[in-house]
Structure formats: structure tokens, C-alpha cells
N, C-alpha and C positions, 0 to 999 in steps of 0.2 A: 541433427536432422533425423537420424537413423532410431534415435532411442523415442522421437515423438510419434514417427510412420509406422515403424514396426512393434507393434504395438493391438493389443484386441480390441479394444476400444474404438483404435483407429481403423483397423482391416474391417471390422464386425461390429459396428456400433449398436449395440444393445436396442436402443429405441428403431433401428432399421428391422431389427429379426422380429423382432414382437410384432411391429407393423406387415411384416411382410408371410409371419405365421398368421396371422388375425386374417389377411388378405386370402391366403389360399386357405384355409382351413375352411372357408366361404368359398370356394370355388372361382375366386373371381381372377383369372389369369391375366386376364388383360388388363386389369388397374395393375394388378402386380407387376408385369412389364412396364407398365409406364412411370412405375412406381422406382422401379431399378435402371429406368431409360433415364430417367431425372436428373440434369446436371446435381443440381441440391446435392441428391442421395447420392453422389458417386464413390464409391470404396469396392474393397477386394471381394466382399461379398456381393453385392448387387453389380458387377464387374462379371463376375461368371456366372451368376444365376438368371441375370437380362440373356446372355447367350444360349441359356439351356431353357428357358421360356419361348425364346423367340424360334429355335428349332421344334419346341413341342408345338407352336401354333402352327408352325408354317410345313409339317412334313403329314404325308395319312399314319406316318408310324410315329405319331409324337411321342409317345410313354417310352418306345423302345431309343429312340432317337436322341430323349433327356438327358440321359446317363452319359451316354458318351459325348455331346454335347460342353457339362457341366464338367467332366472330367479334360478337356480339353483346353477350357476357357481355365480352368483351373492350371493346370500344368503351366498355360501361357501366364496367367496373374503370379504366379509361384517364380515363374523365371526372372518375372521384371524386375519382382523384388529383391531377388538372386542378384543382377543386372546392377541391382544399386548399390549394391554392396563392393562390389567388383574392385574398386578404388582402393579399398583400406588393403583386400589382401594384394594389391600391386603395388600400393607403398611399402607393405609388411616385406613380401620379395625384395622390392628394390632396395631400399636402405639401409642391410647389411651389406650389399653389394658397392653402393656409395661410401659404406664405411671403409670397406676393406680397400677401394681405389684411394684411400686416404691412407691406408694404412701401408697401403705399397708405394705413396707418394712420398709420404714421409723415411720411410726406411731406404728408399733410394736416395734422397737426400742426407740420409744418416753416414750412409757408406758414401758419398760424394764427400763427404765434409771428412771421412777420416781418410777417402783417398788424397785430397788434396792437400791438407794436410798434418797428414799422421794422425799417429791415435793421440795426440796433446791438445786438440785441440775440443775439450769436452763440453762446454756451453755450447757450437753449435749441432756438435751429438748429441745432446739432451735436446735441444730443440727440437730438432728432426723427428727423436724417439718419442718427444711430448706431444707432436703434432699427429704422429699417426696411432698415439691411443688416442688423443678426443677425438678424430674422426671416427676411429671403430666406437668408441662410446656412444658420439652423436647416432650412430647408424640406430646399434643394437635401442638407445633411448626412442627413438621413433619406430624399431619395428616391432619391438614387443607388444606395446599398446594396440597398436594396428592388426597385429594377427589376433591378439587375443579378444578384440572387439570384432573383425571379423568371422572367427567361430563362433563366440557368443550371439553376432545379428544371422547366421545362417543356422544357427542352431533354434533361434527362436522363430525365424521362418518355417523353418520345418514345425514343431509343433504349433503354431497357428492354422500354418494351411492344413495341416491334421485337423487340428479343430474346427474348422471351418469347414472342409469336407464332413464332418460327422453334423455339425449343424443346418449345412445344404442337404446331405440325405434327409436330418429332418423334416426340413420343410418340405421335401420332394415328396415323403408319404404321403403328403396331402392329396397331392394330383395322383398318386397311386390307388390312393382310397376312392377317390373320385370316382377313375377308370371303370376300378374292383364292383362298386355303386351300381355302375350304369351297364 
């Protein structure tokens, strides 16, 4: 799910920024909002840029009001995506943690079995021993993947909403140029 979403394509869809550079490079704010209001169009780009339009129309200090607006709506799009991540690194935590309740399961059954009796009795001491390495096995095999997928999908969140940010300044020139115009 994580490698379809997180994704430029997907946050920033190419045909949305060209339509919505073509829009304001025309002065036209209000199809641009409605253009970002649009279920259709919904993504992380037109997500914070509808918030940072909708305060430029609605405040007397639109231009000044943009910026932090779009830096806001930003922050909150950046966290949700954070948000969905959330999963992998609490599996990644937890299941070295389920390994190791496996691995103190089994070694108390190890020493059960040599208390009971004696140390002759080695098949169920191998067992015991057997069981609480595949649990640490099992563990460490599910949380290596898991953490290593979770830095990689918070790593690529960060530079998108990077890039995203420098593509919303772009677009935001417009209405600066406008302003500067009139």
C-alpha cells in the first residue's frame, strides 16, 4: 500500500501541477480552488494548496496569510502520511520483543526439563533450546524488514514533502507576481 501512496506521482500528480500552474499563472484563484476543492483531484498537493488559496481569498492580508496557511496544511499532510507508517515501526519494536518472550519461554523450559530430570535427559533440552531460537529467529525475520521499510517510507516522505514544498512556492509566485502587478 505504502510503496503505491508514497510515491510523486501519487502526492504530486504531474497533470494536477501543470493544470494548476496554467491556472494561476492566469490569475484565476478561484477555479484553482475549486480545481483543488475537487474530490477527482484529491492528493497531498492540492490538500494544502486548497487551504492556502482558501485563506488567500478569505483574509484582507491574503499574500501574507498564504505562506503560513500552506506551511501548515503542509505540516498536517506530512504528519498523516507519517501516521501511516506508524504500523511497521511498532511491529519492527514489537517483534524482537515477542521473540525474546519466546526465547525466555523456551530456556525456562530447558532448565525445567534438566531440573526434573537431570541433565540426561537431552532431547527435551534440545527442544526447549530449539524452540527459543526460532522464536528469536521468527522475531528478528519480521522486524528487520519492518524497520528497514519504515526508515525507507519516512525517508521518502521527507524528501517529497520537500519537493512539494518547493513546487507549492512555485506555484505560489504566481499570486505573488500578481500582488507585485497590481
Amino acid at each position: 500500500m505504502h510503496i503505491t501512496q508514497i510515491r510523486r506521482s501519487s502526492l504530486m500528480p504531474p497533470e494536477q501541477l501543470e493544470q494548476l500552474d496554467r491556472l494561476l499563472a492566469e490569475g484565476k484563484v478561484e477555479e484553482s480552488l475549486e480545481y483543488c476543492m475537487s474530490p477527482d483531484n484529491d492528493s497531498y498537493l492540492t490538500r494544502i494548496l486548497a487551504s492556502g488559496l482558501l485563506r488567500y481569498q478569505r483574509s484582507a492580508f491574503g499574500p501574507f496569510e498564504l505562506k503560513n496557511a500552506i506551511e501548515e496544511a503542509g505540516e498536517d499532510q506530512t504528519a498523516r502520511l507519517y501516521r501511516s507508517t506508524d504500523a511497521l515501526g511498532v511491529i519492527g519494536a514489537i517483534a524482537p520483543l515477542l521473540g525474546l518472550l519466546g526465547t525466555v519461554l523456551g530456556m525456562v523450559g530447558a532448565f525445567d526439563a534438566i531440573g526434573n530430570s537431570g541433565a540426561g535427559n537431552y532431547e527435551s533440552l534440545a527442544t526447549n533450546i530449539s524452540l527459543a531460537l526460532v522464536t528469536t529467529l521468527l522475531g528478528l525475520v519480521l522486524a528487520i524488514p519492518c524497520v528497514a521499510l519504515f526508515s525507507f517510507f519516512r525517508n521518502r516522505i521527507d524528501g517529497l514533502s520537500s519537493e512539494a514544498a518547493s513546487e507549492i512556492e512555485r506555484l505560489v509566485l504566481h499570486l505573488e507576481e500578481a500582488q507585485a502587478g497590481t
